[in-house]
Residue frames as qw, qx, qy, qz and C-alpha x, y, z in Angstrom:
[[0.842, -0.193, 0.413, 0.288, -6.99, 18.25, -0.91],
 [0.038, 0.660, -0.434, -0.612, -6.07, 20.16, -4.26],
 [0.228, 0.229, 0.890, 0.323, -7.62, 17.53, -6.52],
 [0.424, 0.451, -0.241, -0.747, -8.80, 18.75, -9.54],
 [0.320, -0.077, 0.867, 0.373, -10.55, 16.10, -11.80],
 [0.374, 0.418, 0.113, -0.820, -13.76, 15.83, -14.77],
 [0.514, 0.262, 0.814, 0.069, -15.76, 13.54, -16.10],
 [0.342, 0.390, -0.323, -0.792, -17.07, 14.27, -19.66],
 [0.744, 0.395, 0.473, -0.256, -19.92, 12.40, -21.69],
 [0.737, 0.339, 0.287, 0.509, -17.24, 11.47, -25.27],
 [0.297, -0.703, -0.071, 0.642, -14.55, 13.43, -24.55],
 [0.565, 0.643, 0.242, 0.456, -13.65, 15.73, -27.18],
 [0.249, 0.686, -0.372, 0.574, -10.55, 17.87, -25.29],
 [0.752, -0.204, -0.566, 0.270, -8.17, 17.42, -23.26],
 [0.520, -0.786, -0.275, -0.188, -7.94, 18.83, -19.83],
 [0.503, 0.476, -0.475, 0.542, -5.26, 20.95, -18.87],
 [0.758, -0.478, -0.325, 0.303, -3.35, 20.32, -15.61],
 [0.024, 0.959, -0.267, 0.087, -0.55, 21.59, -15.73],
 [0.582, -0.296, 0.758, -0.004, 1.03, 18.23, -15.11],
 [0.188, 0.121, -0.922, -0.316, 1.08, 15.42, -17.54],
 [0.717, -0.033, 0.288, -0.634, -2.75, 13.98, -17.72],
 [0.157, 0.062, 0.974, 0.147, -4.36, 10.57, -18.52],
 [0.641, 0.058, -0.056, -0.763, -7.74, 10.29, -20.16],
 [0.050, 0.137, 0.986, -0.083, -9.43, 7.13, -19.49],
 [0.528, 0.122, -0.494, -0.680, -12.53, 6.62, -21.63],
 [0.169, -0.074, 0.982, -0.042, -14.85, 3.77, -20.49],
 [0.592, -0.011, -0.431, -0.681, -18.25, 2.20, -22.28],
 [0.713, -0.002, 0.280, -0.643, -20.96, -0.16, -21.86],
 [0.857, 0.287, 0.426, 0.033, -20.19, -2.07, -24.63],
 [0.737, 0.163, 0.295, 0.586, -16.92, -2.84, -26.88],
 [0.437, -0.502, -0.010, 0.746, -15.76, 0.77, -26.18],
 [0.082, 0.298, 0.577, 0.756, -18.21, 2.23, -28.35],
 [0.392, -0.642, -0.500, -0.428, -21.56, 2.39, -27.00],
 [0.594, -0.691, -0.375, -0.170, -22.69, 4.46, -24.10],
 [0.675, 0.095, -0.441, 0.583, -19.30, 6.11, -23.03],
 [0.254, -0.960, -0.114, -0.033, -18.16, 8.22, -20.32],
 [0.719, 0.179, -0.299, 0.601, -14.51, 9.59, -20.09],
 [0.621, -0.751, -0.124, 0.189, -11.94, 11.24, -17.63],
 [0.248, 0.798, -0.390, 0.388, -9.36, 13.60, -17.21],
 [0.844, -0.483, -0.160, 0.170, -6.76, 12.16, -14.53],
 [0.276, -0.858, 0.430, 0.050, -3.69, 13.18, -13.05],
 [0.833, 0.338, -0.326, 0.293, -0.16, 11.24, -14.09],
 [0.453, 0.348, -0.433, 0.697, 2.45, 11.02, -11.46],
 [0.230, -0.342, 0.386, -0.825, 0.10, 12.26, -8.36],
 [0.068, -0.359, -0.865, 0.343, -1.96, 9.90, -5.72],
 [0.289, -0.059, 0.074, -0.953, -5.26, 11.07, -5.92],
 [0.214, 0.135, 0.895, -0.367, -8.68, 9.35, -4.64],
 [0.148, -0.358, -0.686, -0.616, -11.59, 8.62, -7.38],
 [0.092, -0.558, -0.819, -0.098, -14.07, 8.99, -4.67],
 [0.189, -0.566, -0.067, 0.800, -12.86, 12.68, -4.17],
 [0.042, -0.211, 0.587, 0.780, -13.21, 13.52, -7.81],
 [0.389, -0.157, -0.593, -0.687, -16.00, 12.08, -8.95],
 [0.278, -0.043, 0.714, -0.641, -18.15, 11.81, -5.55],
 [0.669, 0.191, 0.502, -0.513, -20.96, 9.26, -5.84],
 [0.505, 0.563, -0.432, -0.492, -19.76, 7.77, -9.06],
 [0.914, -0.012, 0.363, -0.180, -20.27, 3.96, -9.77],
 [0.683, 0.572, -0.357, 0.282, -17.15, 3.46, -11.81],
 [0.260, 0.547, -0.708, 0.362, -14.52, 3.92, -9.44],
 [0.738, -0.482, -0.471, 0.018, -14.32, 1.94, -6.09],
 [0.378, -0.912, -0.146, -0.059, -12.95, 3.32, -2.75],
 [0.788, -0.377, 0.057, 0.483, -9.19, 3.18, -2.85],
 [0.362, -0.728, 0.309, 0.493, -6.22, 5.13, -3.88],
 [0.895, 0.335, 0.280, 0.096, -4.64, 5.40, -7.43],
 [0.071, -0.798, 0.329, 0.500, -1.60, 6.75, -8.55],
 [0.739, 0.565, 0.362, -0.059, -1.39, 6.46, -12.56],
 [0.156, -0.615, 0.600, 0.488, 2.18, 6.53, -14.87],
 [0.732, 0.672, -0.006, -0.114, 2.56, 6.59, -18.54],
 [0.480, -0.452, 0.523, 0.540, 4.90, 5.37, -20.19],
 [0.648, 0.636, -0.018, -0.419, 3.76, 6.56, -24.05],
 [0.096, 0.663, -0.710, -0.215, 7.02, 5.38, -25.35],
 [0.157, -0.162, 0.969, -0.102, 6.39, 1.97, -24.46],
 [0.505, -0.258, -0.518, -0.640, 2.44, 1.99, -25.27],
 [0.475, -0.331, -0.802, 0.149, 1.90, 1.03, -21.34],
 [0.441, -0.691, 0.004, -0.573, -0.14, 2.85, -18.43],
 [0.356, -0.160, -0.809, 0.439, 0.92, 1.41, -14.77],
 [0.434, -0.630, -0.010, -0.644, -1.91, 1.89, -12.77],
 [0.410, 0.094, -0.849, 0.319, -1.51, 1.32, -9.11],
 [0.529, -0.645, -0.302, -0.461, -4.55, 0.70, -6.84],
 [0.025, 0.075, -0.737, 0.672, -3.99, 1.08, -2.62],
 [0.263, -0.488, -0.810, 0.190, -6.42, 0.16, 0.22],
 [0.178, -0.285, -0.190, 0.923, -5.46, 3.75, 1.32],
 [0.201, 0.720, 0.654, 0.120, -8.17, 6.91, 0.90],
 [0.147, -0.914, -0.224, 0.306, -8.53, 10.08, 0.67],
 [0.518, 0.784, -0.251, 0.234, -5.55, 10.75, -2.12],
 [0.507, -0.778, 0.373, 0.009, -2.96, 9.35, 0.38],
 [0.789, 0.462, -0.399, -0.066, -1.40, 6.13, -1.57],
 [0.229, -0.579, 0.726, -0.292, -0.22, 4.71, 1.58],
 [0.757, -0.262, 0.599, -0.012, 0.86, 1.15, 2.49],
 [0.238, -0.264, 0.768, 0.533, 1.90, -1.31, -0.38],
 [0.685, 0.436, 0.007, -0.584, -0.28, -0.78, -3.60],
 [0.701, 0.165, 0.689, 0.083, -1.12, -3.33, -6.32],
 [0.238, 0.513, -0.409, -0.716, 0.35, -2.11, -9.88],
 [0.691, 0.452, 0.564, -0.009, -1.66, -3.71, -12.77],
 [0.033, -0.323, 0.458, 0.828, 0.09, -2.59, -16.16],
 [0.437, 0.617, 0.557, -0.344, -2.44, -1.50, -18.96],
 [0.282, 0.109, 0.363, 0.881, -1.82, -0.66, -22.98],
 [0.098, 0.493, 0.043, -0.864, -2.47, 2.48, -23.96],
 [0.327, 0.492, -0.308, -0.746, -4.93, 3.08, -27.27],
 [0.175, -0.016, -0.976, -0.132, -6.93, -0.10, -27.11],
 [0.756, -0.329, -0.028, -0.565, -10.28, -1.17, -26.32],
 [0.195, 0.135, -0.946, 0.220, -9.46, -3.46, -22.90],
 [0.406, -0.305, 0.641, -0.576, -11.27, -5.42, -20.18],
 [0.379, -0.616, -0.624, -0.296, -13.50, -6.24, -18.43],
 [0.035, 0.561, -0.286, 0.776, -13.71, -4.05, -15.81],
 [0.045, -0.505, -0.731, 0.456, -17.03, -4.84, -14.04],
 [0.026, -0.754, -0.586, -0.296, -20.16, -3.12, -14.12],
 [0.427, 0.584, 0.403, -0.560, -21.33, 0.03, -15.27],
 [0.662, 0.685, -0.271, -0.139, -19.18, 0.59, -18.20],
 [0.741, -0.586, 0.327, 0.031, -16.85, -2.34, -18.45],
 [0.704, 0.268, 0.166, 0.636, -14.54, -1.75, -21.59],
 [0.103, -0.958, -0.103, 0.247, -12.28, 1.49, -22.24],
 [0.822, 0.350, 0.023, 0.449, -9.24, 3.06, -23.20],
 [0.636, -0.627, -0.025, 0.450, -6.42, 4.75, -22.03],
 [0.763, 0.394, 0.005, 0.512, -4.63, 7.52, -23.25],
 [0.507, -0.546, -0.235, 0.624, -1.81, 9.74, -22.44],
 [0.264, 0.947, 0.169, 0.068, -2.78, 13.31, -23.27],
 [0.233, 0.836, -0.422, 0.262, 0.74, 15.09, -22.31],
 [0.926, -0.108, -0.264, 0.249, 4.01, 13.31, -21.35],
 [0.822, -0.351, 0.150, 0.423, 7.06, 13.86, -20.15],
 [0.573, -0.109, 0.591, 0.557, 8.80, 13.65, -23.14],
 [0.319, 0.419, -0.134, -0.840, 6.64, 16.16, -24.88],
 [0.526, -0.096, -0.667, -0.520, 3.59, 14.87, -27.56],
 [0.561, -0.049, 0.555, -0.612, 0.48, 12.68, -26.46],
 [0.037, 0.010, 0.963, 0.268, -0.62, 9.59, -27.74],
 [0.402, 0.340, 0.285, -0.801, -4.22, 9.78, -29.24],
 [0.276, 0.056, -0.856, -0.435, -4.60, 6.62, -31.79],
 [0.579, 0.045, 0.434, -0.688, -7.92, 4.99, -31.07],
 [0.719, 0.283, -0.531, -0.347, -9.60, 1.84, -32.09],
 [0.162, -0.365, 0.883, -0.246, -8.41, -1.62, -30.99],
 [0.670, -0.105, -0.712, -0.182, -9.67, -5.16, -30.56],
 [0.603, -0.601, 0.342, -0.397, -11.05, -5.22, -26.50],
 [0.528, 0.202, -0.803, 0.190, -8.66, -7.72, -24.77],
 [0.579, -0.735, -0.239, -0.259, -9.75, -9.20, -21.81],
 [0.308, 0.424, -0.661, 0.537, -7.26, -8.21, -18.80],
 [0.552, -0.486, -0.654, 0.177, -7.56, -9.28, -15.05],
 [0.138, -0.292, -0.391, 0.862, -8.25, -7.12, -11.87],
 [0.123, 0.866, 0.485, -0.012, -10.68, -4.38, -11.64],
 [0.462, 0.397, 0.068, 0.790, -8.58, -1.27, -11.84],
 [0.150, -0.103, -0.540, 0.822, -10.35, 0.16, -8.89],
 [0.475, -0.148, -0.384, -0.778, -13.57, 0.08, -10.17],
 [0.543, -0.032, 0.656, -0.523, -16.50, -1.73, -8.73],
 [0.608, 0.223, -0.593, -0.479, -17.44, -4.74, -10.16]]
């Protein structure tokens, strides 16, 4: 399918595409303890259970992820669809960027979002936050 993705144990560089990327960072506990993070595409449908095959974090659908850095928001949108298609009508859930949010659901159910390369040139890479609690799963299993 040409999906490229990579899971790192606290990342500590980002992962070049060649595209605009997203790192998404997620923990056990208050987005500290126990993390694991992710390199993602920005701007491309692509299917978590391709990427990270047998991973308990994602759940079985479609996502296609846009930054907006400018604004400090992430739209993720989640489809029924598989396989990196993003077909029929998906469910966008906006998300700030460079917070501890959630809940997610179980394994690691806080995290944070940032956008490594934009658009607009630069990447947002502040870190910290107060976990809010937001709704939906984000395509995770929970």
């Amino acid at each position: 399918t040409g999906q490229a993705g990579r899971m790192r144990d606290n990342a500590t560089r980002p992962l070049v595409w060649g595209r605009p990327a997203l790192n998404m960072t997620v923990c056990r506990s208050s987005c500290s303890v126990d993390c694991k993070s992710y390199d993602l595409p920005l701007g491309v449908c692509y299917s978590p259970p391709l990427l990270f095959p047998g991973d308990p974090q994602w759940g079985a659908g479609d996502v296609l992820d846009q930054c907006d850095a400018a604004a400090g928001i992430l739209t993720r949108t989640l489809y029924s669809s598989s396989g990196g298609t993003c077909r029929g009508g998906g469910s966008p859930v906006q998300v700030p960027l460079d917070v501890c949010v959630g809940p997610f659901g179980p394994p690691r159910p806080s995290g944070s979002f940032q956008c490594l390369d934009t658009p607009g040139g630069g990447a947002t890479r502040a870190g910290g936050g107060v976990a809010r609690p937001l709704g939906g799963g984000f395509g995770y299993r929970g």
